[in-house]
C-alpha positions as CSV (number, residue, x, y, z in Angstrom):
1,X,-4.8,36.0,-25.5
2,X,-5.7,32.5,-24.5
3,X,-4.8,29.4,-26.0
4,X,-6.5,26.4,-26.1
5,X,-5.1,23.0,-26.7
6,X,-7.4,19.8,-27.0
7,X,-5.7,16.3,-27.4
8,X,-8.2,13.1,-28.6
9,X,-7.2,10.1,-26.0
10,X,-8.9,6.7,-25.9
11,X,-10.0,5.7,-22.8
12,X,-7.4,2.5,-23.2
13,X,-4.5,5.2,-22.7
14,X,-5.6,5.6,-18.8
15,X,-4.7,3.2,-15.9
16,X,-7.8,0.4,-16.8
17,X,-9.1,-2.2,-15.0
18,X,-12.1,-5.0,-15.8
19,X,-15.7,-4.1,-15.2
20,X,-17.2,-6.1,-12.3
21,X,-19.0,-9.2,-13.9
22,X,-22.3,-8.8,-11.6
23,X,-22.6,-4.8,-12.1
24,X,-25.8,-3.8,-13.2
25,X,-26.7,-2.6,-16.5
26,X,-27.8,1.0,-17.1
27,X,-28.3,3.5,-19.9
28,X,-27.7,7.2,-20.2
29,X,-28.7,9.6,-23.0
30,X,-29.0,6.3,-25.3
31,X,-25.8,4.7,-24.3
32,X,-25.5,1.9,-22.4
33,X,-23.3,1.5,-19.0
34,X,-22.4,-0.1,-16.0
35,X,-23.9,0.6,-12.7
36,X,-20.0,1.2,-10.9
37,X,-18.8,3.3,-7.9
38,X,-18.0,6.9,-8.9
39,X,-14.0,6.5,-8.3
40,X,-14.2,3.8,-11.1
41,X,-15.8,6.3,-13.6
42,X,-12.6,8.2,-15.7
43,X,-14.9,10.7,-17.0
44,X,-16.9,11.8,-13.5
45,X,-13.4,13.8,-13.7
46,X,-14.5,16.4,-16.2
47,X,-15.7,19.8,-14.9
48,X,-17.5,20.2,-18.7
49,X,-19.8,17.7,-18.8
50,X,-23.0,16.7,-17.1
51,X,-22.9,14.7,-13.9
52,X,-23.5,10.9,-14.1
53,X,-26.7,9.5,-12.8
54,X,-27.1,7.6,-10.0
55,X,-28.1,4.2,-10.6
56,X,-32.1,4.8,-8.7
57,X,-34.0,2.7,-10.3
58,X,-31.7,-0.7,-10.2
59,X,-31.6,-0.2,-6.8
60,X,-28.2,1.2,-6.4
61,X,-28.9,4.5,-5.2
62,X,-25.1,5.0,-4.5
63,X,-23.8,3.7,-7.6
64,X,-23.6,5.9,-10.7
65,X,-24.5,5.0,-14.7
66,X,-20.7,5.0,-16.1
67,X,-20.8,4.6,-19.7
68,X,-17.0,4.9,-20.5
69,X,-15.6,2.5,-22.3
70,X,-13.2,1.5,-20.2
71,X,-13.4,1.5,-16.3
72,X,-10.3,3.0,-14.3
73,X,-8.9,1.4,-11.1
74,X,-9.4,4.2,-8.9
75,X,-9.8,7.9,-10.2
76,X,-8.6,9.1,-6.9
77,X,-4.8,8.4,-8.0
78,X,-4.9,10.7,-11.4
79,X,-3.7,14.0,-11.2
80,X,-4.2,15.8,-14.0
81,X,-1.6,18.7,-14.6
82,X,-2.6,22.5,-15.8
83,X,-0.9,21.7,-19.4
84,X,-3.7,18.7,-20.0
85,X,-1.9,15.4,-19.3
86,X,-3.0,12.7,-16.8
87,X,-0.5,11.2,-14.5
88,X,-1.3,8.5,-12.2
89,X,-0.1,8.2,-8.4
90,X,1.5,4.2,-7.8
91,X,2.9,4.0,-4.8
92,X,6.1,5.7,-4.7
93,X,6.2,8.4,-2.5
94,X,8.2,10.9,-3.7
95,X,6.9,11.1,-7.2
96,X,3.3,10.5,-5.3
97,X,4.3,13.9,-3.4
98,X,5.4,15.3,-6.7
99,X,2.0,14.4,-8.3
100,X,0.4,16.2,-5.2
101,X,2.1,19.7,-5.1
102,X,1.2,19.7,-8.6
103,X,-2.4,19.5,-8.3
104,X,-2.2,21.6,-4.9
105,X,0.1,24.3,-4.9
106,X,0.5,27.5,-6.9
107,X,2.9,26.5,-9.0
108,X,4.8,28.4,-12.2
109,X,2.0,27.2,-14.6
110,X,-0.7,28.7,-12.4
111,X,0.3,31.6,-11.9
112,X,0.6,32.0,-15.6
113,X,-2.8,31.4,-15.4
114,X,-2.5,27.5,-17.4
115,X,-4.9,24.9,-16.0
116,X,-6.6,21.7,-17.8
117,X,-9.3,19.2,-17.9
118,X,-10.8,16.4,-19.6
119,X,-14.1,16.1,-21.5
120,X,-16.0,13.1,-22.7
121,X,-17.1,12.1,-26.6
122,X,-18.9,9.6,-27.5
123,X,-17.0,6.7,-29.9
124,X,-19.7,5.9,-31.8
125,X,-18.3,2.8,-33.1
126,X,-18.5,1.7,-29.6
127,X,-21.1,3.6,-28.5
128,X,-19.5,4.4,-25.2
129,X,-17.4,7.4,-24.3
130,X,-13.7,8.3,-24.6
131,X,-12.1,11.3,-23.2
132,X,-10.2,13.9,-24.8
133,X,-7.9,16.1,-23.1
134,X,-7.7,20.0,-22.9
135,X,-5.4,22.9,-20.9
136,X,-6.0,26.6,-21.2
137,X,-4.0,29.0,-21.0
138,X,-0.8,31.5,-22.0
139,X,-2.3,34.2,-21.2
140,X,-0.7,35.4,-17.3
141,X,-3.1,37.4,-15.0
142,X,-3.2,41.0,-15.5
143,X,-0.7,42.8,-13.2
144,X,1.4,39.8,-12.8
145,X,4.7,40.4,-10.9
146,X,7.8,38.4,-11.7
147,X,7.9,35.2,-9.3
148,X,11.3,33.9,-7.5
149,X,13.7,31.9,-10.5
150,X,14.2,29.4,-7.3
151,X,11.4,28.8,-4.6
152,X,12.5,25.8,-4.0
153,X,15.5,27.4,-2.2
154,X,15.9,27.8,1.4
155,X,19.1,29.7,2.5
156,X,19.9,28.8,6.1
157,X,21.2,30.5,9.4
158,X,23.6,30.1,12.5
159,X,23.7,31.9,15.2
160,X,22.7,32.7,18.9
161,X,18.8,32.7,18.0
162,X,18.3,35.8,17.0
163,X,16.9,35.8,13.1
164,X,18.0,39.0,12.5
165,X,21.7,38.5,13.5
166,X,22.4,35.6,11.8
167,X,24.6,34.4,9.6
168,X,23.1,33.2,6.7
169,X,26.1,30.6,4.9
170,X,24.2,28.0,3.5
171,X,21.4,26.9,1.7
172,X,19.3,23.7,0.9
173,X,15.8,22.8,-1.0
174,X,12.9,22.6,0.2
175,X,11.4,19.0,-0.2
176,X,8.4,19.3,1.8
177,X,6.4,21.4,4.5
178,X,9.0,20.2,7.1
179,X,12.0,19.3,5.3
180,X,14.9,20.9,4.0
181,X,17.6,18.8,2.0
182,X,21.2,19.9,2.1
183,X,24.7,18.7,2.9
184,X,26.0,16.8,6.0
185,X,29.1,19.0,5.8
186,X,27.9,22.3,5.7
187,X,25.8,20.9,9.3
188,X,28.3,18.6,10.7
189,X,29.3,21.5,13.1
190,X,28.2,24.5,13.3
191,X,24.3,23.8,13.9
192,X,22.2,25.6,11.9
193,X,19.5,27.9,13.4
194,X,16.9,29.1,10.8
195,X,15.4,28.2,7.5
196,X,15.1,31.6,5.3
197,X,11.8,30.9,2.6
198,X,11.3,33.8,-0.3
199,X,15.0,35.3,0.0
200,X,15.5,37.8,-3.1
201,X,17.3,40.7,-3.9
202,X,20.5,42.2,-2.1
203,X,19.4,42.1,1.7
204,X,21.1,40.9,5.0
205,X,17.5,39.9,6.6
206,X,13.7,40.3,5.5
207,X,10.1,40.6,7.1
208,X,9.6,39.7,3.9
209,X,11.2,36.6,4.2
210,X,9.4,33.5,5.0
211,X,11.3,32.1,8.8
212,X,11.3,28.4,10.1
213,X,13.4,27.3,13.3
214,X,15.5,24.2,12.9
215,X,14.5,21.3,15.0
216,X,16.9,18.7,14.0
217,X,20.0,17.9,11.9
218,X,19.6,14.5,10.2
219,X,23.0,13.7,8.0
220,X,23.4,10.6,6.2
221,X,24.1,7.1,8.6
222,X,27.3,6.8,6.1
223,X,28.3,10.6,5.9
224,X,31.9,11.0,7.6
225,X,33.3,14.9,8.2
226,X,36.7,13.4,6.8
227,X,35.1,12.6,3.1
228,X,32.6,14.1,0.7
229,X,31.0,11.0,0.0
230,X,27.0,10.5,1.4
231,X,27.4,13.8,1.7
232,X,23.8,14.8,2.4
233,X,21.4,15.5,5.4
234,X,18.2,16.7,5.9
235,X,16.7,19.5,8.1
236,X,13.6,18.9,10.0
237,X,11.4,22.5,10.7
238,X,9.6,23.0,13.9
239,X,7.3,24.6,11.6
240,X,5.1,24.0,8.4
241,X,6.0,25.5,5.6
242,X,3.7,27.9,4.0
243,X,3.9,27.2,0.3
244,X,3.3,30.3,-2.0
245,X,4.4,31.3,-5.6
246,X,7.6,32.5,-4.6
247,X,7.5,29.6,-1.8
248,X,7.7,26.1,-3.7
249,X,9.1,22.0,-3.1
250,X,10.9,20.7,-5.2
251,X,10.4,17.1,-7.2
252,X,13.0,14.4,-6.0
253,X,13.8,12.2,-9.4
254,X,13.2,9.3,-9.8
255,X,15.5,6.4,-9.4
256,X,16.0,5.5,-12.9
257,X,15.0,9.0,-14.3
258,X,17.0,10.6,-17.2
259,X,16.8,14.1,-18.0
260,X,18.4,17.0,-20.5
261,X,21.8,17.3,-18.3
262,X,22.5,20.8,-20.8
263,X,19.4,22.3,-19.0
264,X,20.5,22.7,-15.4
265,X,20.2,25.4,-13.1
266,X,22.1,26.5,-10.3
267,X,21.7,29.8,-8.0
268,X,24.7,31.5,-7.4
269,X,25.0,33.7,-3.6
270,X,27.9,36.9,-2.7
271,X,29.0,37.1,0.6
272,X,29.2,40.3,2.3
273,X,32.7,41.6,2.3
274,X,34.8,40.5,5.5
275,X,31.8,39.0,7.0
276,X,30.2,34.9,6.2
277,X,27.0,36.2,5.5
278,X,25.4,36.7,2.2
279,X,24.5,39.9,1.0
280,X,23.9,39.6,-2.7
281,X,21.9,37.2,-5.0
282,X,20.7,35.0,-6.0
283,X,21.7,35.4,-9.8
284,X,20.5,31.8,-11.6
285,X,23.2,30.2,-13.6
286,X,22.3,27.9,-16.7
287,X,24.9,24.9,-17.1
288,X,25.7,21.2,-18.4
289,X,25.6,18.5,-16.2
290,X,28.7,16.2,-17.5
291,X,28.7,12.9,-17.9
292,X,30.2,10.6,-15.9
293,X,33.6,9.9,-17.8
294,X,34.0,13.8,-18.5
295,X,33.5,14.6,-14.8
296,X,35.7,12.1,-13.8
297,X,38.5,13.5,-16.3
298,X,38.1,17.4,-15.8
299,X,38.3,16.8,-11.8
300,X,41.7,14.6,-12.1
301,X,43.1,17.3,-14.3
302,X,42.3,20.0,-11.4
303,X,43.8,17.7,-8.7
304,X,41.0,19.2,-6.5
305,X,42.6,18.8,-2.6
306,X,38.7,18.2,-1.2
307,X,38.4,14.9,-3.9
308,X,41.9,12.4,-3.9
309,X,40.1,9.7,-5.1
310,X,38.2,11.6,-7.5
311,X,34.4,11.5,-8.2
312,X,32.0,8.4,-7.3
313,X,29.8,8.3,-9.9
314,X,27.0,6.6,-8.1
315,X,27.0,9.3,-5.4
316,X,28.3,12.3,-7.2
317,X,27.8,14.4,-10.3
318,X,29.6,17.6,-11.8
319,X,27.8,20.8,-13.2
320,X,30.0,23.1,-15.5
321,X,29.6,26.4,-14.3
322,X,30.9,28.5,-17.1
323,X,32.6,30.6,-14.4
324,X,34.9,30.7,-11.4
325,X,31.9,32.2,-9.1
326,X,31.6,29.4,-6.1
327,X,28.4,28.0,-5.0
328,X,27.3,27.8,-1.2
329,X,27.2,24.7,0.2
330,X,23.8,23.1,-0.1
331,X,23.2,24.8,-3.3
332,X,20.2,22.9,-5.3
333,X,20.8,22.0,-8.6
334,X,17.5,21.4,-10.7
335,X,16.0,20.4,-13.8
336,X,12.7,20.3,-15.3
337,X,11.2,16.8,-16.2
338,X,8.6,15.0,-17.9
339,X,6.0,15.5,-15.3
340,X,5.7,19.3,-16.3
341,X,7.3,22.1,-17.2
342,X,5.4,24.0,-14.0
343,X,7.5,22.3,-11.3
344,X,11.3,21.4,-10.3
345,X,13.1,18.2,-10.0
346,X,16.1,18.3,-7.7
347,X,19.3,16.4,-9.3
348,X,22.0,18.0,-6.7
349,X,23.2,19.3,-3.8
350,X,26.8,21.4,-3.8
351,X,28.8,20.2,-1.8
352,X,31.9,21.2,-3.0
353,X,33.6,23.7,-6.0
354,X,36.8,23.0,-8.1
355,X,37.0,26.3,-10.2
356,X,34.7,26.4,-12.9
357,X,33.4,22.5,-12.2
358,X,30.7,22.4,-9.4
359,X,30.6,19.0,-7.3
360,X,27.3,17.9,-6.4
361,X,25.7,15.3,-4.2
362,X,23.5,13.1,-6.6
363,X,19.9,13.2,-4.7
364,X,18.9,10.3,-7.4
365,X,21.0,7.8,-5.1
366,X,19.5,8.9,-2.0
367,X,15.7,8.6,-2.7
368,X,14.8,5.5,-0.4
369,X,16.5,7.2,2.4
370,X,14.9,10.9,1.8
371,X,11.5,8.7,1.4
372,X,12.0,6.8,4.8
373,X,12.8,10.2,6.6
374,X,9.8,12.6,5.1
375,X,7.3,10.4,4.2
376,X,7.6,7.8,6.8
């Protein structure tokens, strides 16, 4: 069964700007409005309700009759999300991106069959209209099949250019339709080959899998093969990406972003035995991200070899992995933020294992740099 969830929202909530002192006066269905380009209009949004008018007879036949009562900046820039909240593009361009694959791509929520709306009502103490918001949904798609735990996850290959001999080692996540983030180490020497999309179950190589060549190695400007530090690259595709349910990007965070640290996930890869390929996995492993202080303290009482100066906190983060079972390099470590529940956020990148304490590359640090790179 479908549910239904409607949420009352003044029109002073959204992103609002001043209506135009010379637009022309209009009235529809007995409320009065403004004569106001379409993208001003909040409600020309809802797929419920009947279209505005255009503004004939005052002689703006390319304006509409917006009776809201508030104009928006620019209704181009909201995205509104499948579980019936608005968001609203500024400028930055990863959480812009974010904002996108959200409203584009066939994300968690929709294949669960979850999308959402707005829909006017009038105030009548105004007399103009408010929106309310609404999402649908709960209910999956009859003969739904279980999607990948990690689509954002690309595992990655080296060899002698042949996909089906390779050796798959690594892994990274996918950030956009050409870009795969992972570590500098893992890529400092041995160049990588292949980009392996939709990789599940216990298999060597796929058709199934989704294959992209590997144009170029891009590591950090301040990554140095002698420390873990900036220890972070990203891999350009000669290829777009295909994006798919089981093929997904990840969100970057955002710079000052918290999240629930106690809700990470990992994905944990076998090798195959006496080779350096995998054979097995993924399996997804549920952790706590620690604190600074307590990473700092659990990683000097390991004396880990790769880390004799310990963590950085700026550039590094620790996820306790409740086992001794070693990530790959590159491994992505995610959580789910405020923008919804339907996509990932991208906190780490493995870069290194101490036992049962996973080091990780803190992506928060790196955004500007990922931004300049992907989304020139």
């Amino acid at each position: 069964m479908y549910k239904i969830f409607t949420f009352l929202v003044l029109a002073a909530f959204v992103a609002c700007d001043p209506v135009p002192e010379n637009a022309p006066g209009c009235q529809w269905e007995g409320v009065k409005g403004k004569c106001v380009e379409a993208h001003r209009c909040f409600t020309t949004l809802s797929r419920r309700d009947p279209k505005h008018p255009a503004c004939t007879e005052q002689g703006e036949p390319s304006l509409i009759c917006c009776t809201d009562c508030e104009l928006v900046e620019d209704t181009r820039n909201a995205v509104i999300g499948p579980l019936g909240t608005v968001f609203w593009k500024d400028g930055r361009k990863a959480r812009d991106q974010c904002l996108k694959y959200l409203s584009e791509v066939h994300h968690e929520c929709a294949h669960d069959g979850y999308y959402g709306g707005i829909s006017r009502y009038l105030d009548e103490k105004k007399n103009c209209h408010s929106v309310s918001y609404w999402a649908i949904g709960g209910a999956p798609p009859r003969g739904r099949k279980p999607t990948s735990r990690n689509p954002y996850e690309a595992v990655i290959g080296f060899g002698d250019g042949n996909v089906e001999n390779a050796l798959w080692k690594t892994s990274g996540a996918i950030i956009s339709d050409k870009f795969i983030l992972t570590t500098a180490s893992g890529h400092f020497k041995a160049v990588p080959r292949f980009a392996a999309l939709n990789v599940m179950g216990e298999k060597v190589y796929s058709s199934d899998w989704q294959v992209h060549n590997v144009k170029e190695v891009l590591p950090h400007p301040q990554y140095s093969e002698h420390s873990r530090d900036n220890d972070i690259a990203l891999l350009q595709l000669e290829t777009a990406i295909t994006f798919n349910k089981n093929v997904l990007p990840a969100c970057l965070p955002e710079p000052t972003a918290e999240f629930k640290t106690n809700e990470a996930r990992t994905a944990i890869w076998k090798s195959s035995e006496n080779t350096e390929t995998f054979s097995k996995g993924p399996r997804i492993v549920e952790g706590e991200v620690l604190t600074a202080e307590e990473c700092k303290a659990r990683v000097s009482n390991l004396s880990c070899k790769e880390l004799p100066q310990g963590v950085e906190a700026d550039m590094q983060l620790c996820f306790d992995r409740q086992n001794d079972e070693e990530n790959v390099l590159g491994s992505p470590l995610v959580v789910t933020t405020y923008i919804s529940r339907c996509m990932n956020t991208l906190i780490g990148i493995n870069t290194y294992g101490c036992q049962r304490i996973g080091i990780y590359t803190k992506v928060q640090q790196y955004v500007p740099w990922i931004e300049s790179i992907a989304w020139p």
